[in-house]
MOPAC internal coordinates of N, CA, C and O (Angstrom, degrees):
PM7 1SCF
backbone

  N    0.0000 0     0.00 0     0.00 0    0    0    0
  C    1.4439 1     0.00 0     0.00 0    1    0    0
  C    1.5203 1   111.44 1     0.00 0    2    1    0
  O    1.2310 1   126.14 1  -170.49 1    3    2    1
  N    0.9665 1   105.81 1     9.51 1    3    2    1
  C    1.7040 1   115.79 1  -172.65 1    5    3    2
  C    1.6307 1    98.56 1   -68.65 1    6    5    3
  O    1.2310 1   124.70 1   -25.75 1    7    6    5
  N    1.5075 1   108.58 1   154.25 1    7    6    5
  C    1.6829 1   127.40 1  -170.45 1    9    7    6
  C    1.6362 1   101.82 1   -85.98 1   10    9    7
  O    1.2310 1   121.75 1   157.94 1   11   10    9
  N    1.2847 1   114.25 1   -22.06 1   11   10    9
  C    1.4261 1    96.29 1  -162.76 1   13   11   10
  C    1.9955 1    85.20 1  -140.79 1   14   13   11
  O    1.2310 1   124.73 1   -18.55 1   15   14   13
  N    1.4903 1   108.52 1   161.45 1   15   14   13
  C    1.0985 1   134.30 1   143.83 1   17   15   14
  C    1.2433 1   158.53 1   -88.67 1   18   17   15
  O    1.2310 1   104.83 1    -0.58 1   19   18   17
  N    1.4171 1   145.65 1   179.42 1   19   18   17
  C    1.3330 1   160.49 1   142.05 1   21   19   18
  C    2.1457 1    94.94 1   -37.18 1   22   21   19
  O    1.2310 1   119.08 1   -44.69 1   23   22   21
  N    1.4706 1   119.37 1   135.31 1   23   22   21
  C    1.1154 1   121.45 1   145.70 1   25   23   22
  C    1.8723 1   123.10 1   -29.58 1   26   25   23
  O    1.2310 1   125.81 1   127.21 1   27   26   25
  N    1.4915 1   106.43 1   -52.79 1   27   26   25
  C    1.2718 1   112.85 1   163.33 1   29   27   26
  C    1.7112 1    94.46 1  -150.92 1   30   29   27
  O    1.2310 1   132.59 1   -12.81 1   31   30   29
  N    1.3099 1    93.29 1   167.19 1   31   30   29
  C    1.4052 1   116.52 1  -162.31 1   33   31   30
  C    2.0736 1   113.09 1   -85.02 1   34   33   31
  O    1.2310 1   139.82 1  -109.44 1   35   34   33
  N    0.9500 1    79.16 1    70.56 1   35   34   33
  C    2.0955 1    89.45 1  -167.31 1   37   35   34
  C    1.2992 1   100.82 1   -47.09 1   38   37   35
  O    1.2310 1   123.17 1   108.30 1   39   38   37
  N    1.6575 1   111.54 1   -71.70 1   39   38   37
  C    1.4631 1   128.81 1  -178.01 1   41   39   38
  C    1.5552 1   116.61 1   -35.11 1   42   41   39
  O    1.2310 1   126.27 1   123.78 1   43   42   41
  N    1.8115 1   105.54 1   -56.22 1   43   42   41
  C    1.3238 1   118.10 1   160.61 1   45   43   42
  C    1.5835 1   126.60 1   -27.70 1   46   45   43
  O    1.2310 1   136.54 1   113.50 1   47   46   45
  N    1.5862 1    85.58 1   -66.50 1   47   46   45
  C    2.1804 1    94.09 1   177.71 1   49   47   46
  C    1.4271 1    89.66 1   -64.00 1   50   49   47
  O    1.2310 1   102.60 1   105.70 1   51   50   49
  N    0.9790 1   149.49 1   -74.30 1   51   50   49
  C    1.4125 1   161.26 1  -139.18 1   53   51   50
  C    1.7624 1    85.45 1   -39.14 1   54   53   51
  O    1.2310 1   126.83 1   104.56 1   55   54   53
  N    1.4210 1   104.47 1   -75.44 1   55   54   53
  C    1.6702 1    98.66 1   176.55 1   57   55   54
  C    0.8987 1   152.16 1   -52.82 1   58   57   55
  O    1.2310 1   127.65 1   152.63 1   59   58   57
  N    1.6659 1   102.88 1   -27.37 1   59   58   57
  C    0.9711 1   122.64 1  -172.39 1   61   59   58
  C    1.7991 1   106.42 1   -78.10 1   62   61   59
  O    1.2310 1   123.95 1   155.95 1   63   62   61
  N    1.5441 1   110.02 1   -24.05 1   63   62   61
  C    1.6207 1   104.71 1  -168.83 1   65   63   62
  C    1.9792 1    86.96 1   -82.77 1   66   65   63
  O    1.2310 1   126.77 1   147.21 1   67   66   65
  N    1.4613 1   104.58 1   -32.79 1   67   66   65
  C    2.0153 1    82.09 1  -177.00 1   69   67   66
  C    1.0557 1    96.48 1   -57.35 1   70   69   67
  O    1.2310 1   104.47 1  -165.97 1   71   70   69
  N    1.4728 1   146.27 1    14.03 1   71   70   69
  C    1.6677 1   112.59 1  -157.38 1   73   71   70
  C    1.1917 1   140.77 1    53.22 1   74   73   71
  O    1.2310 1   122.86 1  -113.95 1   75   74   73
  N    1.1932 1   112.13 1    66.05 1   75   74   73
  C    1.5379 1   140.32 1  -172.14 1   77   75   74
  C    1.6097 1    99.61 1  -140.99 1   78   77   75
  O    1.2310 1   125.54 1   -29.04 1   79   78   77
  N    1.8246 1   106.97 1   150.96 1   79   78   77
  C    1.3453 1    89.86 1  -147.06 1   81   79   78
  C    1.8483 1    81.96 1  -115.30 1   82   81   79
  O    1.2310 1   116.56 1   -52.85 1   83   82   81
  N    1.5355 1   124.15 1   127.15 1   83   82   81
  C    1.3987 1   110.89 1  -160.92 1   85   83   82
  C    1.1368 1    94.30 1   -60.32 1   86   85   83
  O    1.2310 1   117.53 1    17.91 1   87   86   85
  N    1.6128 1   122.30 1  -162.09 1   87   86   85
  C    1.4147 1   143.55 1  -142.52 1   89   87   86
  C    1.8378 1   104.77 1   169.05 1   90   89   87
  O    1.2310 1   116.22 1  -124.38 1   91   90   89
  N    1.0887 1   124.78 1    55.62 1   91   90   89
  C    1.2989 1   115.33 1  -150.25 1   93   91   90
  C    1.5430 1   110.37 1  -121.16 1   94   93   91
  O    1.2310 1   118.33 1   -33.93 1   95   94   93
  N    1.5481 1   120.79 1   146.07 1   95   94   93
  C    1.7854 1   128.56 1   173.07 1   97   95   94
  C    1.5665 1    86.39 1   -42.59 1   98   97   95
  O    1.2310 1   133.51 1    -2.49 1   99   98   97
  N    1.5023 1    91.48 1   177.51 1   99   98   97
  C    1.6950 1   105.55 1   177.50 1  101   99   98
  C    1.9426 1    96.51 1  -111.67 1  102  101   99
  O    1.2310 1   131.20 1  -112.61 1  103  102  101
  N    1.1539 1    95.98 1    67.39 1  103  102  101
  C    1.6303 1   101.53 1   176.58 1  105  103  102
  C    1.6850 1   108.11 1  -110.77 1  106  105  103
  O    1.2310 1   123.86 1   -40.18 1  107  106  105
  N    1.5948 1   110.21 1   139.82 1  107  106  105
  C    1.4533 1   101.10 1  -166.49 1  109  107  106
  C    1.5110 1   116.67 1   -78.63 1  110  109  107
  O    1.2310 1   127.72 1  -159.42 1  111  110  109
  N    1.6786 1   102.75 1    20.58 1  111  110  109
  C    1.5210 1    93.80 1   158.05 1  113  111  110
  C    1.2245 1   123.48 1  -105.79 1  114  113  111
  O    1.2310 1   116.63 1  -147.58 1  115  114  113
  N    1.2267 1   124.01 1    32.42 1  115  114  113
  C    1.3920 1   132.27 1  -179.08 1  117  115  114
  C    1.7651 1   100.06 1  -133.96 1  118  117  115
  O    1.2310 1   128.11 1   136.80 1  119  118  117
  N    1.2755 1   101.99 1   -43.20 1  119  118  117
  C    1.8462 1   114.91 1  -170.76 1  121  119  118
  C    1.4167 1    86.92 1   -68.08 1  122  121  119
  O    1.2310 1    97.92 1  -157.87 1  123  122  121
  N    0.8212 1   157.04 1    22.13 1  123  122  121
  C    1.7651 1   150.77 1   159.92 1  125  123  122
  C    1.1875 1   109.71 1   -80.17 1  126  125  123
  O    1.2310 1   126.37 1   144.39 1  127  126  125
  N    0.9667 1   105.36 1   -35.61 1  127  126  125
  C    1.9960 1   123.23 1  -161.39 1  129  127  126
  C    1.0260 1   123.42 1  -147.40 1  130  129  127
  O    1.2310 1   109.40 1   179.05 1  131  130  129
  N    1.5848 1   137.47 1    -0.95 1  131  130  129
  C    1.2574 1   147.68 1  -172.91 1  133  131  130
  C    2.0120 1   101.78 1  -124.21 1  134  133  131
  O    1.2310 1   125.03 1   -88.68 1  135  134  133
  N    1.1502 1   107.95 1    91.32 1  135  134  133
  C    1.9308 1   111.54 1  -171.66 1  137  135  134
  C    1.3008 1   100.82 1  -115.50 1  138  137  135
  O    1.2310 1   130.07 1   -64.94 1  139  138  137
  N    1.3161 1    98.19 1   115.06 1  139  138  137
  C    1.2025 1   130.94 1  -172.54 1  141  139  138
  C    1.5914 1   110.09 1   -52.45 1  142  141  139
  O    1.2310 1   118.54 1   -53.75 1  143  142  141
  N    1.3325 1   120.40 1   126.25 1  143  142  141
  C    1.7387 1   119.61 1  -168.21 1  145  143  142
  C    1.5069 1   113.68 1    92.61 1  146  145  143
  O    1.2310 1   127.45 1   152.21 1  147  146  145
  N    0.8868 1   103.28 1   -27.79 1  147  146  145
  C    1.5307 1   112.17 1  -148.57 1  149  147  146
  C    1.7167 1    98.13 1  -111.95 1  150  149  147
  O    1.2310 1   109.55 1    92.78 1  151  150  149
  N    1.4035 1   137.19 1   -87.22 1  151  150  149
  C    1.1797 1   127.58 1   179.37 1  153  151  150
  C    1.8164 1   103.80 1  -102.30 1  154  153  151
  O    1.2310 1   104.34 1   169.72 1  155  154  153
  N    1.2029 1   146.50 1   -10.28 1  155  154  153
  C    1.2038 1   156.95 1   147.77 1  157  155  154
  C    1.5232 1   143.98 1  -154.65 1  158  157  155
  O    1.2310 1   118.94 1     9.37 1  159  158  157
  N    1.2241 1   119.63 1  -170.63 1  159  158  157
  C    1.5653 1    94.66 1   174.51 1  161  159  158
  C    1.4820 1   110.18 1  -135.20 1  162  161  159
  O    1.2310 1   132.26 1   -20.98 1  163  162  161
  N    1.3163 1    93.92 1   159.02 1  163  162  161
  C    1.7249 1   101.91 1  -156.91 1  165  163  162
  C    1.8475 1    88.46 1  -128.42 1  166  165  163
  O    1.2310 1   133.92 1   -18.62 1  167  166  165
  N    1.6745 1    90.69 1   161.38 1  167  166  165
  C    1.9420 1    94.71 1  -156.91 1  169  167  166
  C    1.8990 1    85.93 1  -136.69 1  170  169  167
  O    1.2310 1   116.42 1   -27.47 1  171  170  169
  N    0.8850 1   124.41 1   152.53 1  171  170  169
  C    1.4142 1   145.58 1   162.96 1  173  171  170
  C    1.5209 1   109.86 1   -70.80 1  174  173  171
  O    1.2310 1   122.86 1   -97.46 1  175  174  173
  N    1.6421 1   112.13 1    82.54 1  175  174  173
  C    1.2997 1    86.43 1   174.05 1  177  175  174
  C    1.5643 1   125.63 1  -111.98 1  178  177  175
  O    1.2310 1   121.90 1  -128.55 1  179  178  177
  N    1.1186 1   113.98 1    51.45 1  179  178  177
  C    1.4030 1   124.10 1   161.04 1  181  179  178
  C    1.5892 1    96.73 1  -110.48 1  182  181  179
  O    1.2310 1   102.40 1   171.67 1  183  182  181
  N    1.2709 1   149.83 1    -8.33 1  183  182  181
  C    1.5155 1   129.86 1   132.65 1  185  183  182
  C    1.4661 1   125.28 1     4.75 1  186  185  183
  O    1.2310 1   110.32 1   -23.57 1  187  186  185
  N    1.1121 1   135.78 1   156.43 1  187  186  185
  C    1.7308 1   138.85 1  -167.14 1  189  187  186
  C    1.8396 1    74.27 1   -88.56 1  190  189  187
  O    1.2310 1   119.69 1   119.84 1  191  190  189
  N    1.5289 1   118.19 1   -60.16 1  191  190  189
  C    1.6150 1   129.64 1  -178.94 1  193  191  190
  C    1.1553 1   148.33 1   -69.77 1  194  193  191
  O    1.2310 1   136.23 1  -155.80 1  195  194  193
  N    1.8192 1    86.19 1    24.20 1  195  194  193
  C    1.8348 1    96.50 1  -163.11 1  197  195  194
  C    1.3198 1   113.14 1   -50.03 1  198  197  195
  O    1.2310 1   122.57 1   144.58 1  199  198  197
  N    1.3298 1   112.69 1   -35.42 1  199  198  197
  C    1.7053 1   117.46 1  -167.55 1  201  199  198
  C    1.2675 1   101.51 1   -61.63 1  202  201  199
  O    1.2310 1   111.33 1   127.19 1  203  202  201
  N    1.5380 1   133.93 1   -52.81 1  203  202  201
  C    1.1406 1   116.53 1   174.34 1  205  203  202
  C    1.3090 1   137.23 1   -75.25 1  206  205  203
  O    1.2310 1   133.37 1   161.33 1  207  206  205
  N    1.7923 1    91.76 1   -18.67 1  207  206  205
  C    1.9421 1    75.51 1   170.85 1  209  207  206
  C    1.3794 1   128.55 1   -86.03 1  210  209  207
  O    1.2310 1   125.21 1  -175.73 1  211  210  209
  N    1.8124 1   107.59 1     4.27 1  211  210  209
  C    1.7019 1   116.34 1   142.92 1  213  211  210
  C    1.1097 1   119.02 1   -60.39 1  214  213  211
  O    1.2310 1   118.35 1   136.58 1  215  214  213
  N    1.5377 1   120.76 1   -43.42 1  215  214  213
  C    1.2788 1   106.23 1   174.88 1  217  215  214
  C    1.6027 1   134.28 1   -56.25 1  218  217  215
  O    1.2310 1   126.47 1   125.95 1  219  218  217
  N    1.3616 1   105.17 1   -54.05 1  219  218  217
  C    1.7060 1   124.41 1   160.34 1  221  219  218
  C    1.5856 1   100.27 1   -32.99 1  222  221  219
  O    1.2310 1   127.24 1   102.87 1  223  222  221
  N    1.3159 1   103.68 1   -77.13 1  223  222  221
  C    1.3926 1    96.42 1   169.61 1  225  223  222
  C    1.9100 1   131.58 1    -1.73 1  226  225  223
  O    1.2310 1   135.74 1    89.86 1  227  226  225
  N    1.4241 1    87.15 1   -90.14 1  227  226  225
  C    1.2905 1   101.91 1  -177.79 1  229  227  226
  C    1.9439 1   109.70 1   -63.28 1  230  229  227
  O    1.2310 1   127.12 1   139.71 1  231  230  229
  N    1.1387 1   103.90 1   -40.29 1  231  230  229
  C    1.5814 1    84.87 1  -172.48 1  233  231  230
  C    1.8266 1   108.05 1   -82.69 1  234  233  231
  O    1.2310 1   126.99 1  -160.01 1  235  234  233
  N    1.0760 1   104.16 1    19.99 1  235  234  233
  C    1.7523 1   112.21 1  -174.66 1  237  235  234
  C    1.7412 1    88.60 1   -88.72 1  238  237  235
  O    1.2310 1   127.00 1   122.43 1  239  238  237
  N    1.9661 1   104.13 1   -57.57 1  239  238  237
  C    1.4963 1    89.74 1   177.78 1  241  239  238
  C    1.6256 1   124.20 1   -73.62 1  242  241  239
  O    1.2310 1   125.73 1   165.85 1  243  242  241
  N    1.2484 1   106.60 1   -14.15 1  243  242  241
  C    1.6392 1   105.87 1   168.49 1  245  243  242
  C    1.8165 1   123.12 1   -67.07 1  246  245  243
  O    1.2310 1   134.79 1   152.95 1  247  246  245
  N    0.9624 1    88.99 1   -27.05 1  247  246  245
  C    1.6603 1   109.87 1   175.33 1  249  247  246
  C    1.7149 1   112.68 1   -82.13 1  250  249  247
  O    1.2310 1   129.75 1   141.51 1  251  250  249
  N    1.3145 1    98.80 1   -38.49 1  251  250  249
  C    1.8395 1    96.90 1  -177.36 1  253  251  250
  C    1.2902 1   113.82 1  -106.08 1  254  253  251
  O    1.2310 1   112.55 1  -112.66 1  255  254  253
  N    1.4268 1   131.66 1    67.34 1  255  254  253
  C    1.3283 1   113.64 1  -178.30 1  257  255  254
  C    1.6747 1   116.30 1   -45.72 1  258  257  255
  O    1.2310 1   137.06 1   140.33 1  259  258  257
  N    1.1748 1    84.56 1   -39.67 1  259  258  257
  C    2.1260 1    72.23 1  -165.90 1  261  259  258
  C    1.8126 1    94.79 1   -68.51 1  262  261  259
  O    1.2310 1   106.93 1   140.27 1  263  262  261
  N    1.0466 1   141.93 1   -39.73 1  263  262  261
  C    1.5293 1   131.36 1   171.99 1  265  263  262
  C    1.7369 1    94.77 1   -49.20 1  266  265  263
  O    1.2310 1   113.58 1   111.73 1  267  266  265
  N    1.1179 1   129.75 1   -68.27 1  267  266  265
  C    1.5480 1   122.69 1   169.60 1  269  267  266
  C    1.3587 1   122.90 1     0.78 1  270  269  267
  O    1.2310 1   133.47 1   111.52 1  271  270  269
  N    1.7630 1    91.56 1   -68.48 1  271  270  269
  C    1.7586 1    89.98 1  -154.83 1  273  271  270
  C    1.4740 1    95.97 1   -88.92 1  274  273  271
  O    1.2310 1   114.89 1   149.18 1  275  274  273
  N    1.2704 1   127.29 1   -30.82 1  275  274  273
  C    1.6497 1   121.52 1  -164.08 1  277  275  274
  C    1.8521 1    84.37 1   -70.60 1  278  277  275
  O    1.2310 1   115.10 1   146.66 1  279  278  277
  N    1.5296 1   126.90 1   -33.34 1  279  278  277
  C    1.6203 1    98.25 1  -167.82 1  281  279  278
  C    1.9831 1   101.58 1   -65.09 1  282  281  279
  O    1.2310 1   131.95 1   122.72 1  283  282  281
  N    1.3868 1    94.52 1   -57.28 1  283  282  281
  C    1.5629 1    91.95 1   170.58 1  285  283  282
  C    0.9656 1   139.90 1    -7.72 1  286  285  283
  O    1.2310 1   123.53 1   116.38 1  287  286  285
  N    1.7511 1   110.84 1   -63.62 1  287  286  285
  C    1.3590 1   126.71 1  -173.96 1  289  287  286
  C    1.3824 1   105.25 1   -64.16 1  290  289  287
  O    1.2310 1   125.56 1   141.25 1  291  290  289
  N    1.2482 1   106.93 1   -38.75 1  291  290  289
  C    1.7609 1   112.72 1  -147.30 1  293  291  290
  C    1.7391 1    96.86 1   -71.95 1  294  293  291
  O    1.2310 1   129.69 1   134.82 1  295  294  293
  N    2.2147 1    98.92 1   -45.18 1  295  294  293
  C    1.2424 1    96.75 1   169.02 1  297  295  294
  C    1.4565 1   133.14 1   -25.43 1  298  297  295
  O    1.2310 1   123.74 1    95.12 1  299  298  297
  N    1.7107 1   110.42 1   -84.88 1  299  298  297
  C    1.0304 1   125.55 1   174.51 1  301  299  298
  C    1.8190 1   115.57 1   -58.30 1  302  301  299
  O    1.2310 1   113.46 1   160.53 1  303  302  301
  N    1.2525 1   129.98 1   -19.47 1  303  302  301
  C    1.4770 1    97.33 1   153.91 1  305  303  302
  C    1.9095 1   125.44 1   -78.47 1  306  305  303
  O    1.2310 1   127.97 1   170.30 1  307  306  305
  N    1.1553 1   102.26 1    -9.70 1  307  306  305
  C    1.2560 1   124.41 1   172.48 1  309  307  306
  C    1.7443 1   119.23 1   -43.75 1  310  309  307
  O    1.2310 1   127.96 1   124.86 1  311  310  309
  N    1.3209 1   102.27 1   -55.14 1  311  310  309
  C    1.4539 1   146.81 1  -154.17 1  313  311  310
  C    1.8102 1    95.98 1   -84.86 1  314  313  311
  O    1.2310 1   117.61 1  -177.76 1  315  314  313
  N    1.2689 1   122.16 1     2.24 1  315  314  313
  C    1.3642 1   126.50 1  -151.19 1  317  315  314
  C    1.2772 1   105.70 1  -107.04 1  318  317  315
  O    1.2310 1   118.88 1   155.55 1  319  318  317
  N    1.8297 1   119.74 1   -24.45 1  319  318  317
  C    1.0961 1   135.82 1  -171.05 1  321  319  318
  C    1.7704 1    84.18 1   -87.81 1  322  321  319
  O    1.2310 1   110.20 1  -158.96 1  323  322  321
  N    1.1094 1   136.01 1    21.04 1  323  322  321
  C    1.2475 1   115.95 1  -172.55 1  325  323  322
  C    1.9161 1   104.45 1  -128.69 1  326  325  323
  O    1.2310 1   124.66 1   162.31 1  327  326  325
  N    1.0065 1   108.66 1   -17.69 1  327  326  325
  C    1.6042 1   135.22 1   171.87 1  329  327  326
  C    1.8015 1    97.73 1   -44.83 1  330  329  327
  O    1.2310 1   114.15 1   -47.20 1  331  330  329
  N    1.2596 1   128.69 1   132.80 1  331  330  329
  C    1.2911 1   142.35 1   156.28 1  333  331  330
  C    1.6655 1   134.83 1    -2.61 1  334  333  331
  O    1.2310 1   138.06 1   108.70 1  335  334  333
  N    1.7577 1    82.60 1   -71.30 1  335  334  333
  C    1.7584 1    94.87 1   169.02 1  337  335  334
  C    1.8269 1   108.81 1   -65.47 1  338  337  335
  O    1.2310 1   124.83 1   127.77 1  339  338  337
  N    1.4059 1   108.33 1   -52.23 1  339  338  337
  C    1.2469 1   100.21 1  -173.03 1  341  339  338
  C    1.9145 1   110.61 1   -72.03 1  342  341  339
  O    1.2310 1   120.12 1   147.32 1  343  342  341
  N    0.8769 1   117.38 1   -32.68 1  343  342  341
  C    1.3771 1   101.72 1  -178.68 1  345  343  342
  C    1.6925 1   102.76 1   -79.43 1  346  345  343
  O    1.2310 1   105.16 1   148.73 1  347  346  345
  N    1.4772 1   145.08 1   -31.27 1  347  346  345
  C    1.2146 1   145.14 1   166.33 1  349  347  346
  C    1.8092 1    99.57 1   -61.03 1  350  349  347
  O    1.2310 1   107.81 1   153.39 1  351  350  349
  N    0.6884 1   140.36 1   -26.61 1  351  350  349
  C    1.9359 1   132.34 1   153.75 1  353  351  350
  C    1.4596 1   105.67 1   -55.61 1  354  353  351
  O    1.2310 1   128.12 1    85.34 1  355  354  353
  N    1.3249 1   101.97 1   -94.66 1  355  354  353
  C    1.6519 1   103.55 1   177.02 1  357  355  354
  C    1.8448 1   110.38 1   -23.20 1  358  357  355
  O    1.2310 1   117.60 1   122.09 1  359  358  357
  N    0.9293 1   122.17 1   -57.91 1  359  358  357
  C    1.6796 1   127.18 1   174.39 1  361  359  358
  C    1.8286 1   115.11 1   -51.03 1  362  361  359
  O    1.2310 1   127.71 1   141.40 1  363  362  361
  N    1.0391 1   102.76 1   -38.60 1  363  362  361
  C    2.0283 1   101.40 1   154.34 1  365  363  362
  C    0.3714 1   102.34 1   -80.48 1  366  365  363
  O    1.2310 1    99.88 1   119.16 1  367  366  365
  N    1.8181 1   153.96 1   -60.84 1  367  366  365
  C    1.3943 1   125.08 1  -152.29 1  369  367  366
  C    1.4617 1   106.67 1   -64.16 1  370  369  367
  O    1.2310 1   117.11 1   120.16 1  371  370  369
  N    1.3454 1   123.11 1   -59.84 1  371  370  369
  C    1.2473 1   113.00 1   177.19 1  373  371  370
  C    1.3597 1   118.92 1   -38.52 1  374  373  371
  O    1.2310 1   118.46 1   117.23 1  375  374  373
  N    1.7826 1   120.55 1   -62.77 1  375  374  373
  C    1.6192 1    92.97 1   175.85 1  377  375  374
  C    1.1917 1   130.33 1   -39.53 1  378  377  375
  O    1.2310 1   124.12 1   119.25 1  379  378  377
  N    1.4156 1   109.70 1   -60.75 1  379  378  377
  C    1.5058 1   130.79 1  -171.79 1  381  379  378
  C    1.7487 1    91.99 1   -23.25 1  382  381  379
  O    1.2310 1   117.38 1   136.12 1  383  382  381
  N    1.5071 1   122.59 1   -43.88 1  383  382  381
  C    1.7168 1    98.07 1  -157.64 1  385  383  382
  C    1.6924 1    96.07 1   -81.26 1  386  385  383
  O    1.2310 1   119.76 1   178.87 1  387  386  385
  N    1.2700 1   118.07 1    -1.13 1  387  386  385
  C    1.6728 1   106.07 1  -176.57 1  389  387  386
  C    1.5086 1    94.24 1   -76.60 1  390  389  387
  O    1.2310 1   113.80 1   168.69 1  391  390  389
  N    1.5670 1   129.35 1   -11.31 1  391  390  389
  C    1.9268 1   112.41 1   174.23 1  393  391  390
  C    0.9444 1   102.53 1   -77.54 1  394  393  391
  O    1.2310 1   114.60 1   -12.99 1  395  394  393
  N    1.3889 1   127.83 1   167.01 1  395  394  393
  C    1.4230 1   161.86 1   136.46 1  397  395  394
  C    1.5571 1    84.47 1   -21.65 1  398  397  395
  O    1.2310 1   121.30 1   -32.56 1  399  398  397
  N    1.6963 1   115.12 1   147.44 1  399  398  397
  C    1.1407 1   128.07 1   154.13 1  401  399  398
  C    1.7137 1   111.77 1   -50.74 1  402  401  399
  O    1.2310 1   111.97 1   135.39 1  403  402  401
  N    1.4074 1   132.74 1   -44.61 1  403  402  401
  C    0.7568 1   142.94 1  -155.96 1  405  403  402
  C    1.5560 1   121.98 1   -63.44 1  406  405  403
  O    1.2310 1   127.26 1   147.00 1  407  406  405
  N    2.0325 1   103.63 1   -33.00 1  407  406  405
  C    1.2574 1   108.52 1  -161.14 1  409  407  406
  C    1.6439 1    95.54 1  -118.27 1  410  409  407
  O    1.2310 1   119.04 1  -165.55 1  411  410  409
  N    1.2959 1   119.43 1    14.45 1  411  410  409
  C    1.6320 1   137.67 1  -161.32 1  413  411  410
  C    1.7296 1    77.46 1   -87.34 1  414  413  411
  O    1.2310 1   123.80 1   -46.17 1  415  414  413
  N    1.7944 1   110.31 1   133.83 1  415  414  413
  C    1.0914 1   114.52 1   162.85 1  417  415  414
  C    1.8057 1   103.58 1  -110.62 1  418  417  415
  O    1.2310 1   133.82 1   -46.78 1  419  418  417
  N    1.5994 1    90.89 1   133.22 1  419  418  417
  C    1.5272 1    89.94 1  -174.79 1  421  419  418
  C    1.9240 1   101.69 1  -101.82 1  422  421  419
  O    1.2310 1   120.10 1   180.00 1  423  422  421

């Protein structure tokens, strides 16, 4: 329920690649990478009810296994764009556009 975050959410990916399905405030260091439905679910917690809509939360995935494992999965393939090789690609390409067209190897 905390107001503020991590720069980015390490611990978050961290779980998210074991396959663990996040559960996260709606702080934009988690809302970067944590989409709600889709690889986990994220709760409003500056709400009067944050505590419970963690709670809901969690017993929604205790209650739905199959919502469980598909968030899981989706998590941790999610989490993949975040791996070394692929984020060291993305990191040339971006330099690459600070050259001159000229010296840009395509």
């Amino acid at each position: 329920l905390a107001v503020r975050g991590e720069t980015f959410g390490v611990a978050v990916a961290e779980a998210m690649a074991a396959g663990a399905v996040p559960v996260v405030s709606q702080l934009d260091s988690f809302t970067d990478f944590v989409h709600p439905g889709k690889n986990g679910i994220v709760f409003d917690q500056t709400a009067p009810d944050a505590a419970g809509r963690l709670a809901d939360a969690l017993a929604g995935l205790i209650a739905d296994p199959t919502l469980r494992v598909r968030l899981a999965a989706s998590a941790q393939v999610s989490t993949r764009s975040y791996d070394f090789p692929c984020l060291a690609e993305r990191l040339l390409e971006d330099f690459s556009t600070l050259l001159p067209p000229a010296d840009r190897q395509t």
